[in-house]
Biotite code that builds the C-alpha atoms (Angstrom):
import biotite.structure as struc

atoms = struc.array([
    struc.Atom([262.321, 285.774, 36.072], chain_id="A", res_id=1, res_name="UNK", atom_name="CA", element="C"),
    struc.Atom([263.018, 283.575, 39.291], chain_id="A", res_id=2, res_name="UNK", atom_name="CA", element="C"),
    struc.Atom([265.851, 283.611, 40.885], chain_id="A", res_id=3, res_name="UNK", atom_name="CA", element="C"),
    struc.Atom([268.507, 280.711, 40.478], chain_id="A", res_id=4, res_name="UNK", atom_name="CA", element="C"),
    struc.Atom([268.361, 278.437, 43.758], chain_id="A", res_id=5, res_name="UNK", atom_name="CA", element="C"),
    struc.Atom([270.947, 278.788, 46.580], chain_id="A", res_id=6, res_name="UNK", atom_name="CA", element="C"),
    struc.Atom([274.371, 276.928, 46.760], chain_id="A", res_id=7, res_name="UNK", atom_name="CA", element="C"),
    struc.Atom([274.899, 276.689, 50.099], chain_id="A", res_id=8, res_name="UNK", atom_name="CA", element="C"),
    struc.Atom([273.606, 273.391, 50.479], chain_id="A", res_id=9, res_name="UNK", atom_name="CA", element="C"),
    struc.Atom([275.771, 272.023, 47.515], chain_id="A", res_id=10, res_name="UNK", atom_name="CA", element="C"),
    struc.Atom([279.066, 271.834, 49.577], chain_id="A", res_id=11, res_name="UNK", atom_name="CA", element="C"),
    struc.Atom([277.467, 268.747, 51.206], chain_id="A", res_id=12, res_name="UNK", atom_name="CA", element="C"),
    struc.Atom([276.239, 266.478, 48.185], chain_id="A", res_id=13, res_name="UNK", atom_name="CA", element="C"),
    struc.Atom([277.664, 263.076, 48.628], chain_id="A", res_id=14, res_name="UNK", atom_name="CA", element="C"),
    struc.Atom([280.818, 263.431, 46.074], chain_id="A", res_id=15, res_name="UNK", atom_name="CA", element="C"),
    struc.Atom([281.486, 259.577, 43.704], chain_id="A", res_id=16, res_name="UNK", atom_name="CA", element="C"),
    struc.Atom([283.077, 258.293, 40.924], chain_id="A", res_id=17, res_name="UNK", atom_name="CA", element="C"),
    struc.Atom([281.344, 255.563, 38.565], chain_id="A", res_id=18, res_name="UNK", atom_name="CA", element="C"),
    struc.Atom([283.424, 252.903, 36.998], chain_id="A", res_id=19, res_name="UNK", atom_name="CA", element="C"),
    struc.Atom([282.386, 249.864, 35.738], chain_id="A", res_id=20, res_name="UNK", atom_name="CA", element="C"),
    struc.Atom([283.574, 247.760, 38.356], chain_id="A", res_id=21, res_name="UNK", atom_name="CA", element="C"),
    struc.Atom([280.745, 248.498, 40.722], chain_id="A", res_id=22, res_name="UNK", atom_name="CA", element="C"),
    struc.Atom([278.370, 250.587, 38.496], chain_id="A", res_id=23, res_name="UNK", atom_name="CA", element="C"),
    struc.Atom([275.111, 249.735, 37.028], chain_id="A", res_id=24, res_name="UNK", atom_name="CA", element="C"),
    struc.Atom([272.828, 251.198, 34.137], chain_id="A", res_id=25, res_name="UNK", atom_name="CA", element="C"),
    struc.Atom([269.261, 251.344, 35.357], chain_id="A", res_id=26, res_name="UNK", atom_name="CA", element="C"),
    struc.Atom([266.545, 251.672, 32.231], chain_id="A", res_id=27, res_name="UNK", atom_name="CA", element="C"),
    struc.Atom([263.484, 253.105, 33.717], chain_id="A", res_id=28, res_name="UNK", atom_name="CA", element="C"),
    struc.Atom([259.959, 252.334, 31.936], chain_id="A", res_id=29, res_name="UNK", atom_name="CA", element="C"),
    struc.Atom([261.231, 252.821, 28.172], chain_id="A", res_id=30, res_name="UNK", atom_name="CA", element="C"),
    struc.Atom([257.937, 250.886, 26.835], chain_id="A", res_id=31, res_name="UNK", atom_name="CA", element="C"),
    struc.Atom([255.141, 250.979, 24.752], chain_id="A", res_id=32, res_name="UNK", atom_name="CA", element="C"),
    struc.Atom([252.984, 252.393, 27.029], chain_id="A", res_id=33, res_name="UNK", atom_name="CA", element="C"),
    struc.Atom([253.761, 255.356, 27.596], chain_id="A", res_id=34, res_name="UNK", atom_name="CA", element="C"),
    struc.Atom([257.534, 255.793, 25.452], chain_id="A", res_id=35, res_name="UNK", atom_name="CA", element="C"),
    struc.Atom([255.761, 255.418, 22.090], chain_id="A", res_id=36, res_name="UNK", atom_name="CA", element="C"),
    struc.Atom([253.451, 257.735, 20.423], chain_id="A", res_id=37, res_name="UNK", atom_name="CA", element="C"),
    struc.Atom([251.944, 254.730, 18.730], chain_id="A", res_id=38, res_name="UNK", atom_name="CA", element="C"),
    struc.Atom([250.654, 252.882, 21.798], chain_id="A", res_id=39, res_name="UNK", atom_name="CA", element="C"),
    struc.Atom([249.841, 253.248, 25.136], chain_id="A", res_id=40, res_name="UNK", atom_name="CA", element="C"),
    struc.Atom([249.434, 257.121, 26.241], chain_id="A", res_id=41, res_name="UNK", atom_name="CA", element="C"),
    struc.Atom([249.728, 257.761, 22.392], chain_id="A", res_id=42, res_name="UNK", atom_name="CA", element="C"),
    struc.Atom([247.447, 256.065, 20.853], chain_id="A", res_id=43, res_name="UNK", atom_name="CA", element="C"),
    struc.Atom([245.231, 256.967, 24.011], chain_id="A", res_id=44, res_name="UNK", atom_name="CA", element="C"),
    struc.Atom([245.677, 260.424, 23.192], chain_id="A", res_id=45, res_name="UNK", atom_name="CA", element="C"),
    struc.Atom([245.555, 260.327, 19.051], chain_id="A", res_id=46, res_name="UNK", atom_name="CA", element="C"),
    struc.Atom([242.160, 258.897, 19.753], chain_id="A", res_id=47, res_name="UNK", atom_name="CA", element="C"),
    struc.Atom([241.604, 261.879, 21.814], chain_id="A", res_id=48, res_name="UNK", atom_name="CA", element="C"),
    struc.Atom([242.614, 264.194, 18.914], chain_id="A", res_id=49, res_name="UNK", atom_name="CA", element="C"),
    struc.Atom([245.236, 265.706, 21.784], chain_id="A", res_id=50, res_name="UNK", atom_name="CA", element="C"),
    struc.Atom([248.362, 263.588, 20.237], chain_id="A", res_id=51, res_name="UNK", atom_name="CA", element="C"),
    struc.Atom([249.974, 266.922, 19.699], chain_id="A", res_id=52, res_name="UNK", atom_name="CA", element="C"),
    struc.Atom([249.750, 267.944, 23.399], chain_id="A", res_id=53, res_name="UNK", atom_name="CA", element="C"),
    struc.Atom([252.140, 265.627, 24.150], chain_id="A", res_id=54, res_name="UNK", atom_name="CA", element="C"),
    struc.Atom([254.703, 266.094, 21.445], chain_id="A", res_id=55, res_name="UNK", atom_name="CA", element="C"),
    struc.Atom([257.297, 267.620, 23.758], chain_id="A", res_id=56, res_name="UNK", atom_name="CA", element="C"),
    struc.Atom([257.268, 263.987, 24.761], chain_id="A", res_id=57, res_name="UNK", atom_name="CA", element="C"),
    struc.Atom([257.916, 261.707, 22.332], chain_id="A", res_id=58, res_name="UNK", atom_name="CA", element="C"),
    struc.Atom([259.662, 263.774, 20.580], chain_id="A", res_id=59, res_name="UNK", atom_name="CA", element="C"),
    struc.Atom([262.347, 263.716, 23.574], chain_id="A", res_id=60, res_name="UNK", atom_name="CA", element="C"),
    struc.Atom([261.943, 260.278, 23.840], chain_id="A", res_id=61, res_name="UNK", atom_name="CA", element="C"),
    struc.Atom([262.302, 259.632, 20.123], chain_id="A", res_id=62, res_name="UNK", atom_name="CA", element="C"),
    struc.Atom([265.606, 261.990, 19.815], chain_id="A", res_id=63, res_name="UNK", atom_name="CA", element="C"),
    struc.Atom([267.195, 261.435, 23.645], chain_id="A", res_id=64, res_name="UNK", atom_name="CA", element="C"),
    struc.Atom([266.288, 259.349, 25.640], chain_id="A", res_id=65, res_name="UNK", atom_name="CA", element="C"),
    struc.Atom([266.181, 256.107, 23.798], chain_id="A", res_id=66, res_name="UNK", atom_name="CA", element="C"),
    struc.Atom([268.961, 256.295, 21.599], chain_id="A", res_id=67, res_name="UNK", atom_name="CA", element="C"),
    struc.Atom([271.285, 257.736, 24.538], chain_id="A", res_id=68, res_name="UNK", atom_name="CA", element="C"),
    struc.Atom([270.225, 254.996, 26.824], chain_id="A", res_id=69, res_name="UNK", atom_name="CA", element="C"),
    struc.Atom([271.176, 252.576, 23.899], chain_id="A", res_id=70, res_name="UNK", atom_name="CA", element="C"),
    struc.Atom([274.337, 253.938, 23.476], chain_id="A", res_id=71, res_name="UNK", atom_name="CA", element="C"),
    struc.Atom([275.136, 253.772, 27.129], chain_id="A", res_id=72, res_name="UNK", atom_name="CA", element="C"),
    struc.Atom([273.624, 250.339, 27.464], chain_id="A", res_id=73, res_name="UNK", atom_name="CA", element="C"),
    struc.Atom([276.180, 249.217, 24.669], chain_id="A", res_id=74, res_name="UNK", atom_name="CA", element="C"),
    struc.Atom([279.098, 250.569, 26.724], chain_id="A", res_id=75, res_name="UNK", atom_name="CA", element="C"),
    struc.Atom([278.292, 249.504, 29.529], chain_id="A", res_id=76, res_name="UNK", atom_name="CA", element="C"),
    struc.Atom([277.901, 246.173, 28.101], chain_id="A", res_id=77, res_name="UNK", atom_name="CA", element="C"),
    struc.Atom([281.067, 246.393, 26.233], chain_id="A", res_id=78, res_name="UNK", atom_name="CA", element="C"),
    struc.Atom([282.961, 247.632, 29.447], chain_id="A", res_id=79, res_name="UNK", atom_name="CA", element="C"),
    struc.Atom([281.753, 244.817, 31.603], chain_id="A", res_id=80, res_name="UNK", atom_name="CA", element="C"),
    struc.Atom([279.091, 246.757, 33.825], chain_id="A", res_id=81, res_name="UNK", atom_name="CA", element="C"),
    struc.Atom([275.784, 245.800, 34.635], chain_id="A", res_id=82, res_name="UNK", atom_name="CA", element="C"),
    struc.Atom([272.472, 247.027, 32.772], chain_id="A", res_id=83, res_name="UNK", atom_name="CA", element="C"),
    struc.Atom([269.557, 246.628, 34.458], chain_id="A", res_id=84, res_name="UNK", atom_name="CA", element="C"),
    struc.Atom([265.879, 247.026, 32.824], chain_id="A", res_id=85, res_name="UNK", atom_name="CA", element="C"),
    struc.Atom([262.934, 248.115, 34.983], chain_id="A", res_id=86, res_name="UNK", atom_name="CA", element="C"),
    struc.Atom([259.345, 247.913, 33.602], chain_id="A", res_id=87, res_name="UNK", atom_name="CA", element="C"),
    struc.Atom([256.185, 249.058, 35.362], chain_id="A", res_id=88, res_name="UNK", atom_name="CA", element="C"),
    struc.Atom([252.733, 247.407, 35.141], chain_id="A", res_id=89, res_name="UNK", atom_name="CA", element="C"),
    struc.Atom([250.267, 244.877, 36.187], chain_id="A", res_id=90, res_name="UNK", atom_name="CA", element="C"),
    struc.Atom([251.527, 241.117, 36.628], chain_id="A", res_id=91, res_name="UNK", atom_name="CA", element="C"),
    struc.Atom([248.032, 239.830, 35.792], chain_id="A", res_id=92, res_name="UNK", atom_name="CA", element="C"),
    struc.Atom([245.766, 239.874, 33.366], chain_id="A", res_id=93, res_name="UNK", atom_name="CA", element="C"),
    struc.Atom([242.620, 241.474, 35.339], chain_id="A", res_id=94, res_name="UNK", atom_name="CA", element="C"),
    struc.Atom([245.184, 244.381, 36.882], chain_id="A", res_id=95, res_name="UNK", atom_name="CA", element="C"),
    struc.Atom([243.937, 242.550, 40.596], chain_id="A", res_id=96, res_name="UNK", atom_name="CA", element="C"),
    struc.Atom([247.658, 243.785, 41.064], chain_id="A", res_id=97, res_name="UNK", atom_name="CA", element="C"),
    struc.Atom([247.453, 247.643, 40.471], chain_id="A", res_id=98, res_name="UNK", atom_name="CA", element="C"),
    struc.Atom([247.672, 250.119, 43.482], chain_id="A", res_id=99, res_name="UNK", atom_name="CA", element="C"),
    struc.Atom([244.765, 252.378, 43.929], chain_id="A", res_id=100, res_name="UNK", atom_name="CA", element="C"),
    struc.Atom([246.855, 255.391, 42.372], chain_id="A", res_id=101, res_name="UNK", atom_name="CA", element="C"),
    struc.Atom([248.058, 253.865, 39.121], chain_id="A", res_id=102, res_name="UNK", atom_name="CA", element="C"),
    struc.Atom([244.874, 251.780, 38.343], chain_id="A", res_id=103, res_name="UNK", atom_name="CA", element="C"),
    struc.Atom([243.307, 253.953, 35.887], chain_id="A", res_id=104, res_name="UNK", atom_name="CA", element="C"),
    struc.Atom([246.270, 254.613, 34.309], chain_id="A", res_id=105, res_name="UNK", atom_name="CA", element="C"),
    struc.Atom([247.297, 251.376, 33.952], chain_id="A", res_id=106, res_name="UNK", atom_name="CA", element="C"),
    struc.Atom([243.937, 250.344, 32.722], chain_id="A", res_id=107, res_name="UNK", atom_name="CA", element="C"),
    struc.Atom([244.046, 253.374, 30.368], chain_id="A", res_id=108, res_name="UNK", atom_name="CA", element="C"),
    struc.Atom([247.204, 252.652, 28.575], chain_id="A", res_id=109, res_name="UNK", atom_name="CA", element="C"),
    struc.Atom([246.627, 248.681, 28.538], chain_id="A", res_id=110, res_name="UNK", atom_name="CA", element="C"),
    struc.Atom([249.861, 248.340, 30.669], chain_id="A", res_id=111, res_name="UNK", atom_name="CA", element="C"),
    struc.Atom([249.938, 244.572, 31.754], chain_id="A", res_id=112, res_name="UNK", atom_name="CA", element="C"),
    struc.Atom([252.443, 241.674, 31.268], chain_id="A", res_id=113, res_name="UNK", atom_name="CA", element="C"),
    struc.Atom([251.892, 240.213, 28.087], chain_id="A", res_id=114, res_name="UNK", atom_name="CA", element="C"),
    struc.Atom([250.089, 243.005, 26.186], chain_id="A", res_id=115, res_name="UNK", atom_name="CA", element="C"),
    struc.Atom([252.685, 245.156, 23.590], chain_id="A", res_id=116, res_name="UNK", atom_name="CA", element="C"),
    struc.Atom([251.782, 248.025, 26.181], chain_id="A", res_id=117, res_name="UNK", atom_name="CA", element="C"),
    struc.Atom([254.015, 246.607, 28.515], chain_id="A", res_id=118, res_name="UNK", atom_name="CA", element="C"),
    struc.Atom([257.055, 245.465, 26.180], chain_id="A", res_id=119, res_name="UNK", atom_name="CA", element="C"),
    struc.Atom([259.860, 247.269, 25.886], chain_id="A", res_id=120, res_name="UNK", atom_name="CA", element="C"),
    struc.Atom([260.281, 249.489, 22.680], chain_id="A", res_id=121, res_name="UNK", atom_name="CA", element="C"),
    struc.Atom([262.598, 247.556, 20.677], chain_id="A", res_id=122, res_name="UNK", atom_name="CA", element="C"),
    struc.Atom([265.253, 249.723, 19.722], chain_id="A", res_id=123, res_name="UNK", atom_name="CA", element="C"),
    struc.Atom([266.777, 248.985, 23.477], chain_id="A", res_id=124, res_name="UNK", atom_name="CA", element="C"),
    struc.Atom([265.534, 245.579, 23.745], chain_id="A", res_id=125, res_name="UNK", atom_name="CA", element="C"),
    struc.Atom([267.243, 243.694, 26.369], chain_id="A", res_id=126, res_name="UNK", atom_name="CA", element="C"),
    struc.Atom([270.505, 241.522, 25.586], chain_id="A", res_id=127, res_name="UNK", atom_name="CA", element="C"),
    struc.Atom([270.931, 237.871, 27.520], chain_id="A", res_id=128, res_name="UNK", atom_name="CA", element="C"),
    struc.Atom([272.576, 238.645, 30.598], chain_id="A", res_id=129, res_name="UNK", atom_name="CA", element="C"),
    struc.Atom([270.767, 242.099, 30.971], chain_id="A", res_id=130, res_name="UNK", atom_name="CA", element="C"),
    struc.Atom([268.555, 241.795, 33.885], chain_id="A", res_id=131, res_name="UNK", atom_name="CA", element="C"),
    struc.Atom([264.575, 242.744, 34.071], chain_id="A", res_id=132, res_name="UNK", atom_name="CA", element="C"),
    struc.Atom([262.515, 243.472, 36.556], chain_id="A", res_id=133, res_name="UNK", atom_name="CA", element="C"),
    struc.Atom([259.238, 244.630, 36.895], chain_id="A", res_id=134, res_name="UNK", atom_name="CA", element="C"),
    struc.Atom([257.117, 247.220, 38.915], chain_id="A", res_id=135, res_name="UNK", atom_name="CA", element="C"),
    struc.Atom([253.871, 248.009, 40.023], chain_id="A", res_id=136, res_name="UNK", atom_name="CA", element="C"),
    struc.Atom([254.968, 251.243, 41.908], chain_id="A", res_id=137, res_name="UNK", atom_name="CA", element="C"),
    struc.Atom([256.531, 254.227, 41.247], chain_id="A", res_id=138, res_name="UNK", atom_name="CA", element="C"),
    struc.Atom([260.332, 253.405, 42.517], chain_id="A", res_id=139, res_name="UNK", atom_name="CA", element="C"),
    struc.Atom([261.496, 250.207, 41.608], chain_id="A", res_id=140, res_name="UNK", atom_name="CA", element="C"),
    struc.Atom([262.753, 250.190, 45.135], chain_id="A", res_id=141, res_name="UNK", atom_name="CA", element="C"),
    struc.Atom([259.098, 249.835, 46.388], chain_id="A", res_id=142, res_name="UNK", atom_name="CA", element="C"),
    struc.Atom([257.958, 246.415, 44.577], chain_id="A", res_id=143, res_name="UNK", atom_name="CA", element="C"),
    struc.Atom([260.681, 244.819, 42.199], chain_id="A", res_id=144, res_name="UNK", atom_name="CA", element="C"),
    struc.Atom([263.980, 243.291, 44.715], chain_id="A", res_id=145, res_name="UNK", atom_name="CA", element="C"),
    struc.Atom([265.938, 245.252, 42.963], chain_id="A", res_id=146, res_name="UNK", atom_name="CA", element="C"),
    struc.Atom([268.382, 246.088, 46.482], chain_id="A", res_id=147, res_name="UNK", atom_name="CA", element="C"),
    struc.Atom([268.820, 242.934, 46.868], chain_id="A", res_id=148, res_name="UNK", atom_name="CA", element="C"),
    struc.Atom([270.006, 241.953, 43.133], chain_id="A", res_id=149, res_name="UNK", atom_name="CA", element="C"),
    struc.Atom([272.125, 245.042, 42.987], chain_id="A", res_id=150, res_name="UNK", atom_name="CA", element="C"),
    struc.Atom([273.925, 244.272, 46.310], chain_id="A", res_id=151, res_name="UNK", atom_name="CA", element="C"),
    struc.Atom([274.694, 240.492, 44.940], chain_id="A", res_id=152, res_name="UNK", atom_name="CA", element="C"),
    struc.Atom([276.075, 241.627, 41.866], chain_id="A", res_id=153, res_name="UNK", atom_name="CA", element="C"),
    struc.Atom([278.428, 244.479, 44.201], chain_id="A", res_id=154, res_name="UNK", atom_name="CA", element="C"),
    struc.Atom([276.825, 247.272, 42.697], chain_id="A", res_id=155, res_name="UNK", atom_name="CA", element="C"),
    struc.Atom([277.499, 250.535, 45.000], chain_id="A", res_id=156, res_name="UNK", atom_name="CA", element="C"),
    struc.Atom([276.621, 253.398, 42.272], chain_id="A", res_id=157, res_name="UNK", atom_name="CA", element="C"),
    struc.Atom([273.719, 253.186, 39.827], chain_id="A", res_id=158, res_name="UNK", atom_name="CA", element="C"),
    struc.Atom([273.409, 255.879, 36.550], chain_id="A", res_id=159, res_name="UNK", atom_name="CA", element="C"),
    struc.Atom([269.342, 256.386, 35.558], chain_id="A", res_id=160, res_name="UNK", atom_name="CA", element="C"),
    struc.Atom([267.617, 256.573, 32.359], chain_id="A", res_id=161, res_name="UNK", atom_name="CA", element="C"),
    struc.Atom([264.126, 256.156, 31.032], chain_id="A", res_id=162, res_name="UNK", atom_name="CA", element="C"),
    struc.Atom([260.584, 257.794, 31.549], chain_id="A", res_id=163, res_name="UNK", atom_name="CA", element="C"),
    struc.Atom([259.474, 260.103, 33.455], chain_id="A", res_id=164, res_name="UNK", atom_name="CA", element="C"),
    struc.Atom([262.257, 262.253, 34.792], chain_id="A", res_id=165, res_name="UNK", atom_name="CA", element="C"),
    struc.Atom([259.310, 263.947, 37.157], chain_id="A", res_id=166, res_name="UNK", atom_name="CA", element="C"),
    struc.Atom([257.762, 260.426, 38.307], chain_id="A", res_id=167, res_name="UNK", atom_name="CA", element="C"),
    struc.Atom([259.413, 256.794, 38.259], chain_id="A", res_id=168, res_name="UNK", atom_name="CA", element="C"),
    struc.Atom([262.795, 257.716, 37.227], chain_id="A", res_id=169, res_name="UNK", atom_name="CA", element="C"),
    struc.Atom([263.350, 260.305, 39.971], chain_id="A", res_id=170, res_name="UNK", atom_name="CA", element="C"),
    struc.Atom([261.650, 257.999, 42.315], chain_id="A", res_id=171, res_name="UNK", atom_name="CA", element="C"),
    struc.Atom([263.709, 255.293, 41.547], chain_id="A", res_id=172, res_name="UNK", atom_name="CA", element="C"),
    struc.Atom([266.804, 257.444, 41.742], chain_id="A", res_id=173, res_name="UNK", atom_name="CA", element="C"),
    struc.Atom([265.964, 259.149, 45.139], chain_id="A", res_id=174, res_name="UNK", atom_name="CA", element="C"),
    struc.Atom([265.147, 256.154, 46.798], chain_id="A", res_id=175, res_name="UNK", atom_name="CA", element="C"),
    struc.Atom([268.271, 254.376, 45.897], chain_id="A", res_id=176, res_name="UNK", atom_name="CA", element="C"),
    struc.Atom([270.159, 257.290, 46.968], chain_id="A", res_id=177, res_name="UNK", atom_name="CA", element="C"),
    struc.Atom([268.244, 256.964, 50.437], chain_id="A", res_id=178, res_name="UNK", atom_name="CA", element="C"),
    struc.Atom([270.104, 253.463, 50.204], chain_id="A", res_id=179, res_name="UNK", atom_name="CA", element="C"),
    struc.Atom([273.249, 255.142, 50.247], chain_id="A", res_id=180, res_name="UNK", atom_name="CA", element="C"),
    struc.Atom([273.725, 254.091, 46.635], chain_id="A", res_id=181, res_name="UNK", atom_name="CA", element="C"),
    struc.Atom([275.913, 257.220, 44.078], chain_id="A", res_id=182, res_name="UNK", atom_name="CA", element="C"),
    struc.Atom([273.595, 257.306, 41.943], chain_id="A", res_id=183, res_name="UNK", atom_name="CA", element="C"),
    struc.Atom([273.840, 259.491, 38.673], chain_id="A", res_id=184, res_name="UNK", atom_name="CA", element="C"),
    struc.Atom([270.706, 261.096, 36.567], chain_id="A", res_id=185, res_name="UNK", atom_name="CA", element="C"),
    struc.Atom([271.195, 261.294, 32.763], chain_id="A", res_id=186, res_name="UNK", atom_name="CA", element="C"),
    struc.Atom([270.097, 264.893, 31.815], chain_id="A", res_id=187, res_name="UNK", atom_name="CA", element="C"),
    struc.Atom([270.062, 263.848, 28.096], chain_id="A", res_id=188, res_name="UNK", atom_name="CA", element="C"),
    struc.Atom([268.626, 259.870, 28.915], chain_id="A", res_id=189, res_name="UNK", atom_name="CA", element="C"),
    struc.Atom([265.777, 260.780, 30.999], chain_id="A", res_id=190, res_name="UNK", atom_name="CA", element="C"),
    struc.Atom([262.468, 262.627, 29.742], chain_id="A", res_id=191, res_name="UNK", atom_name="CA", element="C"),
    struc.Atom([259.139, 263.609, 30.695], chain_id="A", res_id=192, res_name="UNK", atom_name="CA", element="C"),
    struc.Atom([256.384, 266.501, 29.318], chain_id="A", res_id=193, res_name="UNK", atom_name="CA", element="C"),
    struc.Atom([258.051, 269.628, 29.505], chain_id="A", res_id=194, res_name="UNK", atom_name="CA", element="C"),
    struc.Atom([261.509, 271.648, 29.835], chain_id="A", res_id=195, res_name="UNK", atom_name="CA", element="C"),
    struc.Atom([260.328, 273.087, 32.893], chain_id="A", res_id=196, res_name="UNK", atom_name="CA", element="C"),
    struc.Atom([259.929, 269.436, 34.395], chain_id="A", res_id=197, res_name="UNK", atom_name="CA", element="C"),
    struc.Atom([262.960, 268.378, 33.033], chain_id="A", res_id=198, res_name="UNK", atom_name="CA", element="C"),
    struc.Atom([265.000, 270.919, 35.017], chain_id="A", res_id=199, res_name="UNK", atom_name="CA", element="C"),
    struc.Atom([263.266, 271.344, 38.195], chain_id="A", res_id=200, res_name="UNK", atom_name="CA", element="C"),
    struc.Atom([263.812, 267.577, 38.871], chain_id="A", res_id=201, res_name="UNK", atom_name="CA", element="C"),
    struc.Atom([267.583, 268.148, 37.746], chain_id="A", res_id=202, res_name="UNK", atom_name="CA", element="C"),
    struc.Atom([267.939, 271.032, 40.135], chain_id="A", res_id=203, res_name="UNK", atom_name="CA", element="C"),
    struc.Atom([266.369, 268.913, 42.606], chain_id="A", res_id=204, res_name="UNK", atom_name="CA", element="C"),
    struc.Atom([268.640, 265.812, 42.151], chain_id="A", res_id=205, res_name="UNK", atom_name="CA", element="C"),
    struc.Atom([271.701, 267.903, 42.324], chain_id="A", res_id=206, res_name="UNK", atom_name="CA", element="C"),
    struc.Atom([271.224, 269.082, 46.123], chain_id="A", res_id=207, res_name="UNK", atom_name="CA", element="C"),
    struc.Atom([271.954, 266.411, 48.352], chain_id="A", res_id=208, res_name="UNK", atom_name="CA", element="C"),
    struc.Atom([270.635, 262.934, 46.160], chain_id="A", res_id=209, res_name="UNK", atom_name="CA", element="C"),
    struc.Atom([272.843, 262.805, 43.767], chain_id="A", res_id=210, res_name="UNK", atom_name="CA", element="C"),
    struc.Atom([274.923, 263.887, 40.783], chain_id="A", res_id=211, res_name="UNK", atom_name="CA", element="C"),
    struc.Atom([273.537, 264.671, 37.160], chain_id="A", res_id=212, res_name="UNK", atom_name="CA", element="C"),
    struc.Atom([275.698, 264.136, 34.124], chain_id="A", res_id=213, res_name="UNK", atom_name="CA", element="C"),
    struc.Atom([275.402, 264.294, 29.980], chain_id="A", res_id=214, res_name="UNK", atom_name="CA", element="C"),
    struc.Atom([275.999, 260.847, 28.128], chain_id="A", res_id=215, res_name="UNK", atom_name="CA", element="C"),
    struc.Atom([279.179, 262.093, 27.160], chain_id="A", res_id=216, res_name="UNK", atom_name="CA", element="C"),
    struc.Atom([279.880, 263.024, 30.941], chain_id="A", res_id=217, res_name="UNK", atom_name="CA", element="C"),
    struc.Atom([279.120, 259.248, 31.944], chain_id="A", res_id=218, res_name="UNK", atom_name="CA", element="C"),
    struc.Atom([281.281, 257.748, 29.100], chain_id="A", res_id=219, res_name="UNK", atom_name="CA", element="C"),
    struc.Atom([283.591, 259.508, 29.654], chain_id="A", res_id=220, res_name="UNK", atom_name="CA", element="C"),
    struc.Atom([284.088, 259.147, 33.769], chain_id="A", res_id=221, res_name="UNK", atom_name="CA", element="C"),
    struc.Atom([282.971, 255.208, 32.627], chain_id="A", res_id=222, res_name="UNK", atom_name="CA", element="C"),
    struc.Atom([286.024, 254.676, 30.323], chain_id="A", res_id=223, res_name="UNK", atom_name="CA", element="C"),
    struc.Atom([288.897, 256.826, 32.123], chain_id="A", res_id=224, res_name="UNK", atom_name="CA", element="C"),
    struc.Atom([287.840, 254.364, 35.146], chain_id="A", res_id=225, res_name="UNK", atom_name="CA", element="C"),
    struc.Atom([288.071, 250.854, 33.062], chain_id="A", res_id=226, res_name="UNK", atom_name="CA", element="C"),
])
């Protein structure tokens, strides 16, 4: 069994409160291709006959992350705060546009605008005023605008969601903490391909980036703050 990690460095995590005055809810890559068993990475894999490898998956997506980042896209929206949608894939059609790392997978999973691959699953479809933006790196940081829209709108915290905890949604969150943005990772909103995963990224988050909270635990700070 390995040891738990060492608290001496948590005495000097950046401490913040999130309120929807100057919060934001950031949805991370909850689309078809790769958030639905159906398309993308699943239908990739069911062809495969290795569907079942990646049930840990969608089955976290299916029961946690999507409806939790509903529910806290809803209250956000009914408190006033901001919810912002990032995507990832290829802005044209011949993926010209994909970086060297991501172009098979992109290619793979059929991830380019306009193809269902790259829509987002519609049980969190976007509302009106809900802003998207899309990515053709990791961290929405690294190819979307999204400091500047966030700045403009007064947005100094940001609380995380999506897909995968291990890849694009820690990425996003680390680099807007590197902005000096409180930023908050959803332990029961975020997902990826294993337990182990799940919790080393957690862990990770927790010394020095940022805070991690429940659903409940974000409600709750949300609505004591209104």
């Amino acid at each position: 069994m390995s040891a738990a990690a060492p608290g001496y460095i948590d005495a000097y995590t950046r401490q913040f409160r999130i309120s929807p005055a100057d919060t934001a809810l950031v949805i991370v890559d909850l689309q078809y291709a790769s958030g639905s068993r159906h398309h993308g990475l699943g239908k990739l894999l069911a062809a495969a006959g290795t569907l079942a490898d990646a049930e840990y998956r969608f089955a976290r997506i299916d029961r946690l992350v999507v409806p939790n980042s509903k529910r806290l896209a809803d209250a956000f929206r009914a408190l006033g705060a901001k919810v912002i949608y990032v995507t990832y894939g290829c802005s044209v059609p011949d993926f010209a546009d994909a970086p060297v790392q991501l172009r098979e997978w992109l290619l793979a999973t059929d991830n380019r605008v306009g193809s269902r691959e790259h829509e987002i699953v519609d049980e969190i479809k976007p509302h009106a005023n809900d802003l998207v933006l899309n990515k053709n790196t990791m961290g929405a940081f690294g190819s979307t605008g999204i400091d500047a829209h966030l700045k403009s709108m007064g947005v100094r915290n940001i609380v995380v969601t999506g897909v995968s905890t291990n890849n694009c949604v820690g990425m996003t969150a680390m680099e807007a903490s590197d902005r000096q943005y409180g930023v908050v990772l959803v332990s029961d909103a975020t997902g990826t391909c294993s337990d182990e995963m799940q919790l080393a990224i957690e862990k990770t988050f927790r010394r020095l980036w940022g805070r991690v909270l429940d659903t409940a635990g974000v409600l709750a700070e949300m609505q004591s703050a209104r």
